[in-house]
N, C-alpha and C positions, 0 to 999 in steps of 0.2 A: 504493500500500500504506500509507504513514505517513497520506494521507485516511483510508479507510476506517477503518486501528488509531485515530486522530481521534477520528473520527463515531463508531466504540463508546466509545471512555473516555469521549464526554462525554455517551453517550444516559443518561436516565435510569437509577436502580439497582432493581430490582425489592428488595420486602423480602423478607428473609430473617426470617422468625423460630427462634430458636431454644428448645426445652425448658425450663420452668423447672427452676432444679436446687431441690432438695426445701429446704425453710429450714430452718436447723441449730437457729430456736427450737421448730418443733416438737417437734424430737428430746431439746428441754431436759431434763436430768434432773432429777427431784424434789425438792427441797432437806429433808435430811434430819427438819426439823421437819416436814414437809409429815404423813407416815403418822402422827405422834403425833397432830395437829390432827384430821385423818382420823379417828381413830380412839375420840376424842373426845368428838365431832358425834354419829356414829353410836352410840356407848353412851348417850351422854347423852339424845339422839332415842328409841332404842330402851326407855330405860329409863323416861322422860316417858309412851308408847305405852301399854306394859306397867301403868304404876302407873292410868291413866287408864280403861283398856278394863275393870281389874279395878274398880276402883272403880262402874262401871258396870253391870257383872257383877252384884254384889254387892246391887243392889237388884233384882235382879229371880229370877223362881225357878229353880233351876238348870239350864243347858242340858241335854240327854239327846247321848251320846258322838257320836250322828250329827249333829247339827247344831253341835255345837263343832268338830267336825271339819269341816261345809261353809262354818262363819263363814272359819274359818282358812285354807283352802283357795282360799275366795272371795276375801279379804282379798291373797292372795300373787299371785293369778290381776290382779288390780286394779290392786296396786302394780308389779306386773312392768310390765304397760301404761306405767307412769307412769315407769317406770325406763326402761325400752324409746325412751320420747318425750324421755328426755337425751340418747340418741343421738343424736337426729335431731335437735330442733328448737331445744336449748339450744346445741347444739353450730355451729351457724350464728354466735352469738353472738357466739365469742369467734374466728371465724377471720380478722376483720379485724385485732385486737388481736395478735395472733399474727405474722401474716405481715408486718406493719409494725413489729414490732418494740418496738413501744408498752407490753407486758408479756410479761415470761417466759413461755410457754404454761404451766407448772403454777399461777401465782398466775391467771392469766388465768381458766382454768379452776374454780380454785377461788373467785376473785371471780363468776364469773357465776352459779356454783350458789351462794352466799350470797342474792346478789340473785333469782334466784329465787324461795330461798327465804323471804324478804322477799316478792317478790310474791303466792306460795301464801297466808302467812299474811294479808294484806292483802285479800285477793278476798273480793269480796262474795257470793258463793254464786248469782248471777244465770245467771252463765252456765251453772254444774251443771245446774241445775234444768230450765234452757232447752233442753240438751242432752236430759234424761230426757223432756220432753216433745213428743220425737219419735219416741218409742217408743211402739208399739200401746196405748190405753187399756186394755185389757183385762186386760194382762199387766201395765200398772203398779197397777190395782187389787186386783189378786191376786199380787203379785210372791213371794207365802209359797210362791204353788203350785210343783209341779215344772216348770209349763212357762214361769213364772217366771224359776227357777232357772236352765234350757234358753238363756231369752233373756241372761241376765248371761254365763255362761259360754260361749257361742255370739260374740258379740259381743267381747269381749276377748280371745281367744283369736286369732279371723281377725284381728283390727287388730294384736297384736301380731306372728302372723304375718307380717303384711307388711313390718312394719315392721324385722323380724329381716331376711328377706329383701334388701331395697331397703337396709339400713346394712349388710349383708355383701359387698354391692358398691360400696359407697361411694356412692349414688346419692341426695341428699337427697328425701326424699318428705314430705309432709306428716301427720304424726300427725294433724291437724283431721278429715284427709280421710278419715284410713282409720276413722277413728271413727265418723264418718256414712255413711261407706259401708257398716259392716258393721251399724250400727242398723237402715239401709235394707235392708238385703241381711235384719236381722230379720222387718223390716213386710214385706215380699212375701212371703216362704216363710210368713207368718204367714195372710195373706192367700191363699196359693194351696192351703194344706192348709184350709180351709174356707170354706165356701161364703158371699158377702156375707150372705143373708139371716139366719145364725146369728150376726150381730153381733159382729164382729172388724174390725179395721181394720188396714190397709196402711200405705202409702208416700204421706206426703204432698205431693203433689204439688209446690204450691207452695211448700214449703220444698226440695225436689230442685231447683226453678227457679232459686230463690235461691244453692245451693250451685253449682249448675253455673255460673250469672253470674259468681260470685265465684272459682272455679275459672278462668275463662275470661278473667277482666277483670285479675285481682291480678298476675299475672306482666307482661303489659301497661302496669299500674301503675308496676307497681316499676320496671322496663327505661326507660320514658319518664322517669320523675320521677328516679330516678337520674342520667340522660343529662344532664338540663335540668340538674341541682343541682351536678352537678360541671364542667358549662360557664360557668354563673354563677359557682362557685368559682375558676376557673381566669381569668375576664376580672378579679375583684374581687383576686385575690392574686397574680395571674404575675409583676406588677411588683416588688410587694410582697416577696415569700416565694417563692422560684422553689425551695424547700426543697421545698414542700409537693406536688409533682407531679414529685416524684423517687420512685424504685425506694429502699428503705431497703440500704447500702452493710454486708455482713456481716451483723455480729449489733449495730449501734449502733442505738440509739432515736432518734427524732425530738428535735427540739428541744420545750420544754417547754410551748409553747403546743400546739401539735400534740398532742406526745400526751396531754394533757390533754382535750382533744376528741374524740378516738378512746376514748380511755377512758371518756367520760359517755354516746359514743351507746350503746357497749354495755353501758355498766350500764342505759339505757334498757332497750334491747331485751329483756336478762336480767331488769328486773321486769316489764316489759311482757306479756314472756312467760310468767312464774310467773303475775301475774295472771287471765291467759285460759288458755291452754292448760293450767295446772293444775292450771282446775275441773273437765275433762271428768273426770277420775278421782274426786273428790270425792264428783259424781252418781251416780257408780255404786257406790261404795263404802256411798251414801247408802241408796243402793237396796237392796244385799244386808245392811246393818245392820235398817231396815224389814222385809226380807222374813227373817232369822232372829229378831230379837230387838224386837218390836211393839213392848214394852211402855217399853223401854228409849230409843227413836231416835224411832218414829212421829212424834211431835209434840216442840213444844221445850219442856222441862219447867224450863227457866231464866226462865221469864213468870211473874212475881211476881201477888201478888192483886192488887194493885190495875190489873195489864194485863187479867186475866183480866175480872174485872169491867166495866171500860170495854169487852173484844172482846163479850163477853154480851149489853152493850146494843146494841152497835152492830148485831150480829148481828140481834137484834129489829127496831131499827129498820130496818136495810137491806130486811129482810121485811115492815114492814107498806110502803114503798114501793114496793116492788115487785108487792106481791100487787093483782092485775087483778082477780079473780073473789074474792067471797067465798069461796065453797067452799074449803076445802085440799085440796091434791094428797096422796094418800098419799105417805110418804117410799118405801115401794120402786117406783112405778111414775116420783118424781121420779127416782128414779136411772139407769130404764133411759131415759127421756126426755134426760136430762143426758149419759148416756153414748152414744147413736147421736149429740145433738148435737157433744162434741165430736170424734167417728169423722167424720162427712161432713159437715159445716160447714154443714148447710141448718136454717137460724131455720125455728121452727113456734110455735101461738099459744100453745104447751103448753111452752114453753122459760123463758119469763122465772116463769111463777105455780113450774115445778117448781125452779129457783134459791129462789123465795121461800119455796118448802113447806120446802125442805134448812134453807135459812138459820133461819128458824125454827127446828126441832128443833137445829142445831148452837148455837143460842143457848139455849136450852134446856137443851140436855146440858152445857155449861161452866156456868153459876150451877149445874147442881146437884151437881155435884161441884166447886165453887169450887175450885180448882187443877188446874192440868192433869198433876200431879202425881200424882192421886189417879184419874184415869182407870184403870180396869180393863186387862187385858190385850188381850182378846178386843172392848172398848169405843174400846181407842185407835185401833186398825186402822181400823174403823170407822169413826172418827170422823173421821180422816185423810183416808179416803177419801171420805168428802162433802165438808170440807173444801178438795178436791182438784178434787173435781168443778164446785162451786161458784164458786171461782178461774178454773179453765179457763175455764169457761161463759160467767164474767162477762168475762173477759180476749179473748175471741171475740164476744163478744156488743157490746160496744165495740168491737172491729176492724171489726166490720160495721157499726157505727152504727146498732145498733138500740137503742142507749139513751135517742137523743137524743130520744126524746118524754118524759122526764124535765127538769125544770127547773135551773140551773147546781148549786143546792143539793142538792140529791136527786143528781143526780152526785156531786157533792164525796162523801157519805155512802156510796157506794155505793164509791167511789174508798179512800174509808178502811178500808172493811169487808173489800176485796180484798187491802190493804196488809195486817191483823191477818191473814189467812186463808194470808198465805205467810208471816208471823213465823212463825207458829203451825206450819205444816210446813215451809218453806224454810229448815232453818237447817243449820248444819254443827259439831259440834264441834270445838274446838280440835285435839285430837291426830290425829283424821282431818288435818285440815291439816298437820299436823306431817308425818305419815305419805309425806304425796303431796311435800312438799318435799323430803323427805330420798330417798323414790326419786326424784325428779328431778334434784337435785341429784347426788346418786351415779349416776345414769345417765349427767350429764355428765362427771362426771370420770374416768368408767370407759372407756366410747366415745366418747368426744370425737373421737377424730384421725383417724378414716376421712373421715367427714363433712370435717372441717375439710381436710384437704391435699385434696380435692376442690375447694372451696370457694376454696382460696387458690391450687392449682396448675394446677387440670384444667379452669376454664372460660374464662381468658383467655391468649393463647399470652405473654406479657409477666409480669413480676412484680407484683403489687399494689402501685399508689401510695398517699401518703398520703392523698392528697387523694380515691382512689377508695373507698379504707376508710371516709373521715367521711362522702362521700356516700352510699354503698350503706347504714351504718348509719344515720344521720338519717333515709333514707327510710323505710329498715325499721322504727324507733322510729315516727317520727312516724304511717307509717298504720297501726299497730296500736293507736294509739293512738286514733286515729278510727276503726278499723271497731267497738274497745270502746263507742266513743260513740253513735254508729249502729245496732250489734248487728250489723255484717256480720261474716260466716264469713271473715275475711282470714287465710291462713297464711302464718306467719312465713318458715319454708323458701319457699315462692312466691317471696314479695316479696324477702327479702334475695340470694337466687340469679339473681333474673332484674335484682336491683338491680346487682350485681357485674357480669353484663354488659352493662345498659346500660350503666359508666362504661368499661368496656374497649371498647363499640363508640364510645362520643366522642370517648375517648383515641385511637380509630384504634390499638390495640393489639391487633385480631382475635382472636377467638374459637377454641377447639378444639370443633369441630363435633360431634365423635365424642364426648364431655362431655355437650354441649347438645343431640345427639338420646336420648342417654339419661334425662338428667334430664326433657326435654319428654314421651317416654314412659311416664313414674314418673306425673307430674301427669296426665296422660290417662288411665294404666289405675287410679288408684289407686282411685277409685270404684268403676265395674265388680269389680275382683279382688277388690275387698274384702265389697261386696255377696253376688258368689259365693260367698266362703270362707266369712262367715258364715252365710247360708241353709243352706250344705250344712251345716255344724256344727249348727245347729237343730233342720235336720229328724234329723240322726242323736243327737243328746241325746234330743229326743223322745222317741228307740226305747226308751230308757232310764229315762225317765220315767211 
């Protein structure tokens, strides 16, 4: 008997994990200055908006009661989205910072929505734009129309749905995802209510290949390179600092290297992420400014004379380079030429002279109204939209490498004249930016804490170390920072969650399964569901349209 009692006391122990209990700094209450500051922000935001939009207003001829009412509408529909995506994807941000103890959750909180909103203001309007132009050409050259209208509010509407959804479970989803998913979910129902041959376009393919890659690879990403970062950290500092791969003891902060580090990745993250993800709203806000108020948004009317005059020439020139055949193409059969091309991506010998016939006239139309200022109402749309077309065409017509029977110099000029052609429409004004920062920022500090006690309690059965905080954010910073560089679809929620458990699987700290099959179900259906919701919203706007 005292063998056997032996041979159990000294066989191995199996682990026991237990619950994490909830961290008491989430629970931090708000330091009394905090709702003065709060409140502030938002006046001062609000009142910057207000003074800007009327100023705008103001030169142009007065709305009629319907369309002030669908700017505003539009406008709340938009920012809701952007508010909606602090739930979710700012709120990733600051749950390292939080559970390690490294900052009070409300300064935490409100540090990240600063830096965001620093990032909104700083984004260069690439990705907006990038976003829009995965939308059916048809409906972005007519975005005044009702079925215009149909696709903005179709589309924002199911993304925010989801996203309402999947944060009222706690379950981090990707705002990136639901945004392309319900664009997508636009192009097919756009696509399956009429017929190919009536010239509408779909779902492009090849950019769904890309999304799903990156859908499929990022989580992957993050889990491995987390894993590697925080074993590297642990051989380089165990000796060292056996602080830093401790559980935080109460409510004490790290010592001051530590959280000093903790705190730079996620100021990373939080600009990283105002910069990208808080263009998609921009783009569409961009959109429904164009499609009520032409004369106002269309084009960038901050291009002084002497830009105008150099885009004029360039315009010329880039057209006599281009044009193959004497003859000119008329401008409306260039357009419907331009437009099937960028719908189905097939070069014909009628693609590059009808670029040139556009270019032409758009060079044309700027010297003789010398300001882009001075454009017409009914002329700016217009003019946009070649503009637009002309961009696209050439932007495609270079992917394909059908330039290069062009010389390095005649590229160059061609390269210039595309750059003038998205000043001239790619731009964003200031208070739109202002607008998407402050929902952003306010979305975080609103829904912050679902997301986060998910993030910090529910995917690994151990408490967060410090050393798994700086890893899981450095990874999350550093490849969002490279898929900006690259143009890949990377979401932030992906990488930082599946970053969090690769360092709990290195730690050998195990995972809550029942966590990780939900959040892995979020990232799988968030395309599909979103797709859905928005088609079926489309085709019932339609009805209405």
């Amino acid at each position: 008997m005292n063998h056997q009692a032996s041979a159990v006391s000294t066989s191995a122990p199996i682990p026991q994990y237990t619950p994490i209990k909830n961290s008491t700094n989430v629970h931090a209450p708000s330091p009394t200055w905090f709702k003065y500051i709060f409140t502030t922000i938002v006046l001062g935001a609000l009142i910057y908006i207000g003074m800007q939009l009327k100023f705008d207003l103001s030169h142009v001829p007065p709305l009629s009661a319907f369309s002030f009412m669908m700017l505003g509408l539009a406008l709340v529909i938009a920012l809701s989205f952007e508010f909606v995506n602090g739930f979710h994807d700012t709120a990733n941000a600051v749950a390292t910072v939080i559970y390690t103890n490294a900052m009070p959750a409300p300064v935490a909180v409100m540090w990240s929505g600063f830096f965001n909103f620093l990032g909104v203001l700083t984004a260069s309007g690439a990705v907006a734009y990038g976003i829009i132009a995965l939308l059916p050409v048809e409906l972005i050259l007519h975005v005044n129309s009702g079925a215009g209208f149909a696709m903005v509010f179709a589309l924002l509407i199911a993304a925010i749905i989801w996203n309402l959804g999947t944060w009222f479970f706690g379950i981090p989803a990707s705002s990136s995802h639901s945004m392309i998913g319900s664009i997508l979910g636009v192009g097919l129902m756009n696509q399956l209510l009429h017929s190919a041959g009536n010239g509408v376009s779909g779902i492009d393919l090849e950019q769904v290949m890309k999304v799903a890659k990156a859908l499929f690879f990022s989580p992957l990403i993050g889990f491995g390179l987390a894993a590697v970062a925080f074993i590297l950290l642990k051989l380089v500092l165990k000796k060292r600092n056996s602080e830093v791969f401790e559980a935080p003891k109460g409510t004490a902060p790290p010592s001051f290297l530590v959280r000093t580090l903790l705190i730079l990745t996620c100021t990373g993250v939080s600009f990283a992420h105002g910069s990208n993800d808080g263009q998609k709203g921009m783009g569409l806000i961009m959109l429904i400014l164009i499609g009520i108020i032409p004369l106002a948004y269309s084009l960038n009317k901050t291009m002084d004379a002497n830009q105008v005059e150099s885009f004029a020439a360039l315009s010329e020139k880039s057209a006599h380079i281009l044009t193959i055949h004497p003859d000119t193409m008329p401008e409306s059969k260039a357009r419907t030429v331009l437009t099937q091309f960028i719908q189905n991506h097939q070069n014909t010998p009628e693609v590059i002279p009808a670029v040139a016939a556009l270019s032409n006239h758009i060079g044309e139309a700027v010297a003789s109204y010398g300001s882009i200022a001075k454009v017409p109402e009914q002329a700016s749309i217009n003019l946009r939209n070649d503009m637009y077309l002309s961009s696209t065409s050439l932007k495609q017509l270079d992917k394909g490498h059908h330039l290069d029977q062009f010389n390095a110099a005649q590229k160059a000029t061609i390269s210039d004249y595309r750059g003038n052609l998205d000043q001239a429409t790619q731009y964003i004004p200031t208070w739109v930016k202002v607008a998407v920062a402050l929902a952003l920022g306010l979305g975080t500090m609103v829904g912050w804490k679902r997301i986060v006690v998910t993030v910090g309690e529910r995917i690994g059965k151990t408490h967060l170390t410090y050393g798994q905080g700086m890893s899981a954010e450095l990874v999350a910073m550093g490849t969002i920072i490279a898929a900006d560089k690259f143009g890949l679809p990377v979401s932030t929620t992906h990488v930082l969650n599946s970053a969090v458990a690769g360092t709990m699987t290195a730690n050998k700290s195990g995972l809550q399964w029942s966590t990780v099959k939900s959040i892995l179900m979020a990232w799988v259906l968030t395309l599909p569901c979103a797709m859905l919701i928005s088609a079926s919203l489309y085709w019932l706007f339609l009805k209405f349209v």
